[in-house]
C-alpha positions, 0 to 999 in steps of 0.5 A: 500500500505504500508503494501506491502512494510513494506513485501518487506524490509522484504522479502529483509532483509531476503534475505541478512541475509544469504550467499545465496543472496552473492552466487546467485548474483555471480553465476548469474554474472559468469554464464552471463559472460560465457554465453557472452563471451565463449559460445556466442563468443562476441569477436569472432564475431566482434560486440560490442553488447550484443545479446549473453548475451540476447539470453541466459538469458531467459534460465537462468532464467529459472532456477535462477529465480525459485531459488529465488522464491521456498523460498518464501512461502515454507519456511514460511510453513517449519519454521511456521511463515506462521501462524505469518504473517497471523496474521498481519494487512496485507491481504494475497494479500498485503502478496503475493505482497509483496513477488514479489515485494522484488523478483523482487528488488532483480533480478533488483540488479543480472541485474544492476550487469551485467552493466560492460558487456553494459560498455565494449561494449561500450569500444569495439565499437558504439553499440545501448544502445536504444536497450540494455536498452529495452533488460535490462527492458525485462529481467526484466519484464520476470523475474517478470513473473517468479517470479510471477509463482515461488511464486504461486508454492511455495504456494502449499508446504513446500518443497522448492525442489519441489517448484523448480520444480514446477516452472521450470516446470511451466515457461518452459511451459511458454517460449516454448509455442509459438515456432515453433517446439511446434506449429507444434508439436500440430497443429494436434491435438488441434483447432486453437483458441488453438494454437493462445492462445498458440501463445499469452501467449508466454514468449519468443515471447513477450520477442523477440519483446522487444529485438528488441527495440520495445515495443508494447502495446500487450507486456505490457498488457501481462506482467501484465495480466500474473503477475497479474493472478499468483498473484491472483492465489498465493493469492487463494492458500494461502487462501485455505491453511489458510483455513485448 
């Protein structure tokens, strides 16, 4: 276990070491700022909640959240220190988990950034910080979910565009598997057990029932089975590629 988070501080330092890490967590605050207050028309719509800000963040992270990961080990692969770390006294699941978790420390920065929104609607009004809250550990968990997918498709190559890709691509999947219009889309061609399972594995689904302040079982059984399934499947990858 110490292993893990001797490769997170790392992963972390290397974040910070260059001006990326500055530029991301400004963009993402500007962007969420935009998204509450323009788009979203907090002030317009006369309610101090934070419902525009949430309602627009999965699709944010849709793209940011791969934006952090496609680093993760294409990067390695690029500059070759992969072969370094292999030859640590570190398995490549300690590796892989380690990655994620300097991942997910870093987004729990980007979110806790957003705080002076949750302070200015409590200026504004009353608002339900129960609620607030449980939407703020749904981002979380949802972006730990990305982040998990965004690590095993920067595993399969060196370029970091094309794990980009990979992953937004992987987690728009992810996101719109349960909605409606998908579902009558392919309920005339696939078995019902294959548009439950398309129901179930829903990004958006579970992340909608965590907004509401509800925090069923299903919901966090799904969150780890999902993040432990790209794991695992990250370690194979890398694996295999060792293996070479």
């Amino acid at each position: 276990m110490r292993s893990v988070f001797v490769i997170a501080k790392r992963e972390l330092n290397g974040y910070f070491a260059t001006p990326i890490a500055a530029v991301f967590l400004v963009v993402f605050v500007v962007l969420c700022g935009v998204f509450t207050f323009q788009v979203g028309r907090l002030f317009d719509r006369g309610v101090a909640d934070l419902l525009p800000f949430f309602s627009y963040l999965p699709w944010l992270f849709l793209i940011l959240i791969p934006a952090v990961a496609m680093r993760l080990w294409a990067e390695e692969r690029k500059s070759g220190t992969i072969e370094l770390l292999m030859t640590l006294p570190v398995s490549p699941g300690e590796a892989v988990a380690g990655k994620w978790l300097a991942g997910t420390m870093f987004v729990g920065v980007a979110l806790v950034l957003t705080f002076p929104l949750w302070i200015t609607v409590n200026i504004l009004g009353d608002p339900d910080n129960g609620v607030i809250l449980a939407n703020y550990l749904g981002s979380w968990v949802l972006a730990s979910v990305f982040l998990a997918v965004g690590g095993c498709a920067s595993a399969f190559t060196r370029n970091q565009v094309v794990a980009l890709v990979l992953a937004v691509a992987a987690c728009f999947v992810l996101m719109t598997a349960g909605m409606p219009l998908v579902l009558d889309a392919i309920s005339g061609y696939l078995p019902a057990a294959v548009i439950d399972a398309a129901r179930s594995i829903s990004a958006l689904n579970h992340f909608s029932s965590i907004s509401r302040g509800v925090l069923l079982v299903a919901d966090l059984i799904w969150a780890v089975s999902m993040v432990a399934f790209w794991l695992f499947m990250t370690v194979a990858v890398i694996s295999l590629k060792k293996a070479d």
